[in-house]
LUMMIKE-943331 format. One line per 2 residues: their letters; for each residue x, y, z of C-alpha. Coordinates in Angstrom, 3 decimals, always signed. Example, Ala and Ser with C-alpha at 12.3 -4.5 7.8 and 13.67 -1.06 7.14 Angstrom:
<rs>
AS = +12.300 -4.500 +7.800 ~ +13.670 -1.060 +7.140
</rs>
This chain:
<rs>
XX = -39.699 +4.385 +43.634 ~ -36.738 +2.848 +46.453
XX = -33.722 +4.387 +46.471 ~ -30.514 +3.049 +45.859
XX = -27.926 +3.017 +48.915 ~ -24.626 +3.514 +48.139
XX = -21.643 +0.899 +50.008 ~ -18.440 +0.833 +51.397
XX = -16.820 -2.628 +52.515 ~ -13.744 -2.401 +54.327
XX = -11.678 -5.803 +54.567 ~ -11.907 -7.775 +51.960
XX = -11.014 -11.030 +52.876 ~ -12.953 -13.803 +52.415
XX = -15.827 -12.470 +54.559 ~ -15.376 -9.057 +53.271
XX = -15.809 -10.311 +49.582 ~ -18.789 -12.255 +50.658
XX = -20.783 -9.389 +52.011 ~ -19.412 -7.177 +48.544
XX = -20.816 -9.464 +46.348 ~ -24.062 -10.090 +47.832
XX = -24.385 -6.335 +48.111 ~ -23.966 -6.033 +44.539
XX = -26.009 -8.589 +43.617 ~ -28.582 -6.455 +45.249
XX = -29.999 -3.602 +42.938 ~ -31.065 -2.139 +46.192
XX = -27.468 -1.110 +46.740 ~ -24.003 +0.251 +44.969
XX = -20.606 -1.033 +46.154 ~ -18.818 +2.451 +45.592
XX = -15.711 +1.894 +47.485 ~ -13.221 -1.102 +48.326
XX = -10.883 -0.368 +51.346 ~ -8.318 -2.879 +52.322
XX = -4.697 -2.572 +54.336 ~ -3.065 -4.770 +51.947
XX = -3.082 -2.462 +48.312 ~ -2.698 -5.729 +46.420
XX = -6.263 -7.048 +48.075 ~ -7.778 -4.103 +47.452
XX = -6.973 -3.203 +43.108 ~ -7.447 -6.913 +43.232
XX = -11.279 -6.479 +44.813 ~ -11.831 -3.339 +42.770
XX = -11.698 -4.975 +39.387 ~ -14.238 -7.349 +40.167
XX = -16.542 -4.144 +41.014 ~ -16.196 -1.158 +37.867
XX = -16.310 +2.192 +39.243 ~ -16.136 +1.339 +42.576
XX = -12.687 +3.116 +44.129 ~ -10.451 +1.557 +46.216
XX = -7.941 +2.818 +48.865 ~ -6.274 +1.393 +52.143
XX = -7.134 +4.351 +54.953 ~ -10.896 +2.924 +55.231
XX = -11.711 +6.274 +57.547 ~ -10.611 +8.870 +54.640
XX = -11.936 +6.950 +52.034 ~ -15.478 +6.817 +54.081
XX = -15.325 +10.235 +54.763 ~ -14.675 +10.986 +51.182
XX = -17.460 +8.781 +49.960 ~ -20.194 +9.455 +52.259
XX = -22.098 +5.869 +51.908 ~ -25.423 +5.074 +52.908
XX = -23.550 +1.665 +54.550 ~ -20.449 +1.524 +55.907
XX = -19.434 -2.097 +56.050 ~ -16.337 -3.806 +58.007
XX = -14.990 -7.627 +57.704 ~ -11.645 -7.118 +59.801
XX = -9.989 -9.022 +62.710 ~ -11.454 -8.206 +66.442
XX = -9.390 -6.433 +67.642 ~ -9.742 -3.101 +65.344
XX = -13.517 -2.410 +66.122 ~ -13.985 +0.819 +67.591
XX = -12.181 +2.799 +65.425 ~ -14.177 +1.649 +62.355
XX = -17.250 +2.133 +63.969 ~ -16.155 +5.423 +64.751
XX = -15.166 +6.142 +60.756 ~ -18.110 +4.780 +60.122
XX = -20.409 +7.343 +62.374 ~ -18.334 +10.236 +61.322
XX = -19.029 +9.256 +57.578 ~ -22.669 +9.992 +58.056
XX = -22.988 +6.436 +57.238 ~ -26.901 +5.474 +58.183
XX = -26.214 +1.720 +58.870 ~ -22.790 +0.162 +60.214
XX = -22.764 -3.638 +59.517 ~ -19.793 -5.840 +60.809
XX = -18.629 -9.064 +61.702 ~ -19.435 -11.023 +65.067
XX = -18.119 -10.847 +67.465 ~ -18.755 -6.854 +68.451
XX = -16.163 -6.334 +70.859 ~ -13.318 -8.013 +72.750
XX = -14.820 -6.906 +76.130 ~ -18.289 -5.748 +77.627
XX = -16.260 -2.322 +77.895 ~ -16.165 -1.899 +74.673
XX = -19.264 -3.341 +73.569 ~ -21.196 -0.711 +75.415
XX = -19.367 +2.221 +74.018 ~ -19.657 +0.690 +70.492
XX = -24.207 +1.007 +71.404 ~ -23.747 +3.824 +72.925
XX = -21.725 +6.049 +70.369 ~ -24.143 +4.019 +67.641
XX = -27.287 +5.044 +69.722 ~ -26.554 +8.930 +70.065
XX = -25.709 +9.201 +66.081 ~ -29.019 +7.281 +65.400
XX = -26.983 +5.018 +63.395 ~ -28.351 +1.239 +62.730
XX = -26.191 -1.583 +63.157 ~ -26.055 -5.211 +61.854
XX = -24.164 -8.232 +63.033 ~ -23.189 -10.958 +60.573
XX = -25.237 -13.552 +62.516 ~ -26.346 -14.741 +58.975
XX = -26.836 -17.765 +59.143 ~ -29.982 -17.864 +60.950
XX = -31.004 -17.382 +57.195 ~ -30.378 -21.448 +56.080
XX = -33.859 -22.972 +55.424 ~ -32.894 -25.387 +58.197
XX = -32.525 -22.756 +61.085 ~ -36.370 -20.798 +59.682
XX = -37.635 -24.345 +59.827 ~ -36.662 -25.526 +63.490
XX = -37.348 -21.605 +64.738 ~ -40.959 -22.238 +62.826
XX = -41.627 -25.194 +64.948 ~ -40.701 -23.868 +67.700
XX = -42.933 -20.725 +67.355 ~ -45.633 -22.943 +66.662
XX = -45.876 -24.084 +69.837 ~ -45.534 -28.117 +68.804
XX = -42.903 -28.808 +70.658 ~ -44.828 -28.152 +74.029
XX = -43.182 -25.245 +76.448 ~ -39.833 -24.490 +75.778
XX = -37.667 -25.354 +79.193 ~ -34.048 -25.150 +77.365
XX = -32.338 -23.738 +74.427 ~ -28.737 -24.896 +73.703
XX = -25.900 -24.752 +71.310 ~ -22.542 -26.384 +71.105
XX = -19.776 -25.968 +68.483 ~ -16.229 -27.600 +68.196
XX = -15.207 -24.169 +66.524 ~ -13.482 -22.038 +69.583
XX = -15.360 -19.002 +71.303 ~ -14.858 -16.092 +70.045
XX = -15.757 -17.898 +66.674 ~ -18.576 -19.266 +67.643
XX = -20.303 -18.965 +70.637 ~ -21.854 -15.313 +69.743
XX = -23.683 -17.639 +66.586 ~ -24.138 -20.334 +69.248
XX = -25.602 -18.097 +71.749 ~ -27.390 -15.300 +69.036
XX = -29.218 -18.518 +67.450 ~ -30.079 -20.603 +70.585
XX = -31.416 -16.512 +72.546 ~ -33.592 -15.776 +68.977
XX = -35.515 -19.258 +69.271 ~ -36.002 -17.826 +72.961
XX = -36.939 -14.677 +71.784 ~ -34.861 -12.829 +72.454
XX = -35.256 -12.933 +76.388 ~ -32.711 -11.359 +78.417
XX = -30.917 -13.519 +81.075 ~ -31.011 -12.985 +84.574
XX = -27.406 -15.222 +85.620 ~ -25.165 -17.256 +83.521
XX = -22.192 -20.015 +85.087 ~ -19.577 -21.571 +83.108
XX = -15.642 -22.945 +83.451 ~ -13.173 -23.277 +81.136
XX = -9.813 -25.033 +80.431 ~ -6.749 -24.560 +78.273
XX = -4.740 -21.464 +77.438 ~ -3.297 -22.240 +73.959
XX = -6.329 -20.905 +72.107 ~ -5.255 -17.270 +73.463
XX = -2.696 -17.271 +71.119 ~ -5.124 -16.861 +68.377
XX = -6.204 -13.333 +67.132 ~ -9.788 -14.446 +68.064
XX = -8.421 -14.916 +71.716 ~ -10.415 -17.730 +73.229
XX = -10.162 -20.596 +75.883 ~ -9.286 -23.806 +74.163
XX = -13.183 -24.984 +75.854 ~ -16.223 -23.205 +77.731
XX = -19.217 -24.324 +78.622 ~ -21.775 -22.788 +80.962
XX = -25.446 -22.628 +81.967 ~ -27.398 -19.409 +81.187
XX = -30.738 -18.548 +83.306 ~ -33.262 -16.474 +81.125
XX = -35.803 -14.230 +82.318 ~ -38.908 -16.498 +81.232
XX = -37.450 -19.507 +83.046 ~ -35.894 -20.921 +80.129
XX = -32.122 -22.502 +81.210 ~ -29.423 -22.220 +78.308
XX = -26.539 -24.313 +77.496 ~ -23.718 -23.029 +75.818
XX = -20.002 -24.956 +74.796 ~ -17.469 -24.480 +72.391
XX = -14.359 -25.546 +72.163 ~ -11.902 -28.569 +71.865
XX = -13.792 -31.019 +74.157 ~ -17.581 -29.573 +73.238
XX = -19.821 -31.980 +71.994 ~ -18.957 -33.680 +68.228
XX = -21.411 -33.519 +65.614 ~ -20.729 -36.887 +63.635
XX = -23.556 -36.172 +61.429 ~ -21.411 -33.154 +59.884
XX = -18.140 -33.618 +58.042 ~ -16.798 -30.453 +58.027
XX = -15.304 -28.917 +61.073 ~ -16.218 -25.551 +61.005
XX = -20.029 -26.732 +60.401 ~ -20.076 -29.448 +63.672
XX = -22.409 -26.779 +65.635 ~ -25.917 -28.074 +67.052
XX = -28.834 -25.667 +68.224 ~ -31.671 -25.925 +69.282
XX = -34.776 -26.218 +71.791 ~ -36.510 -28.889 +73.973
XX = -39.850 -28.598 +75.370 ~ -42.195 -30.346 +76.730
XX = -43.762 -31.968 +74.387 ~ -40.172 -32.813 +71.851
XX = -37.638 -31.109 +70.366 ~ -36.411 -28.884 +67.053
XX = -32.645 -28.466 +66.454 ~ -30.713 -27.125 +63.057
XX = -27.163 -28.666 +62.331 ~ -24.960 -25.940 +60.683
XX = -23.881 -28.322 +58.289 ~ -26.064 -31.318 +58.322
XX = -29.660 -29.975 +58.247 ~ -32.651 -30.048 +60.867
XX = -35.069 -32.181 +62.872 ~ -37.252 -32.309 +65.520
XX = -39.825 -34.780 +67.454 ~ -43.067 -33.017 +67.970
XX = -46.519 -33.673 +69.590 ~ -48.181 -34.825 +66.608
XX = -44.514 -35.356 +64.402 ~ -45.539 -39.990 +65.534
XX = -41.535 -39.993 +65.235 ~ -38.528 -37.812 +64.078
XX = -38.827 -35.814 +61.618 ~ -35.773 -33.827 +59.127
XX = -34.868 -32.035 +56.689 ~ -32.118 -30.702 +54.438
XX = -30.216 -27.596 +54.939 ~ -26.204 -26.511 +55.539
XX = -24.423 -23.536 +55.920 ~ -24.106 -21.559 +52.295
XX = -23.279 -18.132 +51.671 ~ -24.369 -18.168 +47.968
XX = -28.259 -18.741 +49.630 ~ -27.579 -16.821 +53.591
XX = -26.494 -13.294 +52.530 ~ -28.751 -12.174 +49.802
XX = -31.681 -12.060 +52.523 ~ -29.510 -11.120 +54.783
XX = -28.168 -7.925 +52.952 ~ -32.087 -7.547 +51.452
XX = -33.318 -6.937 +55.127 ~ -31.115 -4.520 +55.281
XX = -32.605 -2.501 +52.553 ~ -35.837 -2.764 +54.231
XX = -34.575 -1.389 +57.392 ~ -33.282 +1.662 +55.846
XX = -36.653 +2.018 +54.047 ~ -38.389 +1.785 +57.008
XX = -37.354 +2.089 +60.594 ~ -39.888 -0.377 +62.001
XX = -38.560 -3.576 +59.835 ~ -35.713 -3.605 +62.406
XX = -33.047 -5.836 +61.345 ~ -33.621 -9.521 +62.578
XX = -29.563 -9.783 +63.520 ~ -29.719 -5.797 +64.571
XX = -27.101 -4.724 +67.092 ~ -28.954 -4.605 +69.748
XX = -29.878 -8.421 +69.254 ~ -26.055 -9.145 +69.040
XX = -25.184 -7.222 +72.553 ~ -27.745 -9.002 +74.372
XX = -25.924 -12.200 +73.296 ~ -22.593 -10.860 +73.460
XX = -23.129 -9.714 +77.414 ~ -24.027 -13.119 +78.271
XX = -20.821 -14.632 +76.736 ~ -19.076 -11.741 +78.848
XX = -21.013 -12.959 +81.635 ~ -20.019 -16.720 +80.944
XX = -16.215 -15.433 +81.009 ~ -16.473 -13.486 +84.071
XX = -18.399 -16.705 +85.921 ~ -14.199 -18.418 +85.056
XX = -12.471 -15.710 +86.472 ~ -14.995 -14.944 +89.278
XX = -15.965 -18.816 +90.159 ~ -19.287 -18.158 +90.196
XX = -22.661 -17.081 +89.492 ~ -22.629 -13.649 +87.248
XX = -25.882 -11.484 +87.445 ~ -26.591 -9.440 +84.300
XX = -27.218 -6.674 +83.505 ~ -23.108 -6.624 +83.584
XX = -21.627 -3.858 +85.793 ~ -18.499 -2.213 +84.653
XX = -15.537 -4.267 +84.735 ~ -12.104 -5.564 +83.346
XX = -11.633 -7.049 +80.001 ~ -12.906 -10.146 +80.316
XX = -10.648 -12.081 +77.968 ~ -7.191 -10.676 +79.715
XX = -8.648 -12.032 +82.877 ~ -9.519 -15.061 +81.432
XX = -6.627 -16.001 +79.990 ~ -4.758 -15.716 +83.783
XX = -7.660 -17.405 +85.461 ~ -7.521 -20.263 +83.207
XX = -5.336 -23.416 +84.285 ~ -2.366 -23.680 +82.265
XX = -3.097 -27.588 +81.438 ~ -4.363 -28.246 +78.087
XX = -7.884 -29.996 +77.889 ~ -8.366 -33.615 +78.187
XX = -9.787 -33.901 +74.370 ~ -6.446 -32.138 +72.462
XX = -7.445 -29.461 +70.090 ~ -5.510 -31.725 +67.372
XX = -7.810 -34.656 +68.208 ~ -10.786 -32.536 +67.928
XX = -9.917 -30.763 +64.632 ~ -8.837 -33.548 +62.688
XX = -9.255 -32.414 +58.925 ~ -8.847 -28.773 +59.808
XX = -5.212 -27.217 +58.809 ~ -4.668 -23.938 +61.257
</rs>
């Protein structure tokens, strides 16, 4: 008979309540604790989830717990140190929000302290799960679009929002094949600001091992998606071969031109965590089952991706092409944010975020 693995979610925010319920929904797992800095948040979470206990110090109450998954929904900036609360807790799988550092630094020591304890991660690159992303990645894998030559992804959302789901989405219809060199620039400072400390726009070109070119932007001045109303949803990704094209529209759906397709072809599909996190919390029971049925958005998965963002940020700074593997280096965003001109881009944030309010 499977087990039943017990959960802790710390931050529980809109993201964090997303991945509480959707564990609880599960009968595969328990929500057991409910760990927030703000009290309030946290009695306020808890009596939506009987006998699970809530606290504010996520560390202690992990360590008093002991849950199968230790689960974090928190702002960048505080990663380490719940990864480390998470290890010490004897937790057997971490999952957290994207992205999984602020800097290649600390991205490796995040794999490598998560390596040594044998600990699985997951990275909420969820929606990869929408019926419209399985559909253009089936056509792709099918092979009726021809050879793949280029993968892409663009998003009006700013970086370190969305290019790890830009890059993560565009690298798993690639499968997942490393990059040899990535180039990119970027322009405007007042994104920095932000606690998800970004360039107001990047764009860059990304080599891949199997000859497949990438190309990544996000950002004020990044490619609209007038199909898609809301702003957080304009994001496009997809592949071109030889022989057409599949791409999935966050919030808009998915279509493709194939060798046999006499025309376009679409479908529906848009971004919905109601229908994206129940598979995406379900593979995680499978993965603790059984160590083979590795995670599709595992951490290793999300580092490959995350690197060549790094890369993409050190190509500003550097003016140049970036090899990876990355060697050692600065944080990347404190660099960038100095190496980028001070003028704002030519398309203003405002004028690219029309309907959205901060």
């Amino acid at each position: 008979m499977s087990r039943t693995y017990t959960v802790l979610v710390a931050g529980l925010g809109k993201r964090g309540m997303h991945h509480a319920s959707a564990f609880q929904g599960n009968p595969r797992f328990e929500v057991v604790g409910l760990c927030d800095i703000d009290a309030s948040r946290a009695e306020a979470a808890a009596a939506k989830f009987p006998g699970a206990k809530c606290g504010t110090d996520s560390a202690a109450l992990a360590k008093e717990l002991k849950p199968d998954v230790f689960c974090f929904a928190t702002l960048p900036n505080i990663r380490m140190p719940l990864i480390q609360a998470g290890i010490d807790c004897g937790a057997k799988l971490i999952a957290y929000e994207k992205p999984i550092a602020t800097s290649t630094r600390e991205a490796r020591q995040i794999m490598d302290l998560t390596r040594k304890a044998g600990v699985k991660t997951v990275v909420s690159h969820q929606h990869r799960y929408g019926v419209h992303y399985q559909k253009v990645k089936a056509i792709i894998a099918s092979g009726a679009i021809g050879r793949v030559h280029t993968v892409y992804g663009h998003a009006t959302g700013w970086m370190m929002h969305m290019m790890t789901h830009m890059i993560d989405y565009a690298m798993w219809f690639n499968d997942y094949v490393e990059a040899d060199w990535a180039i990119a620039q970027a322009a405007g400072r007042g994104k920095f600001a932000d606690i998800h400390r970004s360039p107001d726009y990047i764009g860059g070109l990304v080599q891949f091992k199997n000859g497949v070119r990438g190309v990544f932007e996000t950002g004020a001045g990044a490619p609209d998606v007038p199909e898609v109303d809301y702003w957080w949803r304009k994001c496009r990704i997809g592949a071109q071969g030889t022989e057409g094209f599949a791409e999935a529209l966050t919030g808009g759906g998915w279509r493709a031109i194939t060798r046999d397709s006499g025309g376009v072809i679409s479908g529906e599909g848009c971004m919905n965590y109601d229908n994206d996190m129940p598979p995406y919390i379900e593979d995680m029971a499978k993965w603790l089952d059984d160590d083979t049925a590795v995670h599709p958005c595992c951490g290793e998965n999300a580092h490959k991706g995350f690197e060549v963002m790094m890369a993409m940020c050190r190509s500003v700074v550097e003016r140049g092409q970036i090899a990876l593997p990355l060697p050692d280096g600065a944080p990347e965003i404190d660099a960038l944010a100095t190496a980028v001109p001070e003028r704002p881009v030519l398309l203003s944030m405002e004028a690219n975020r029309k309907e959205y309010p901060g």
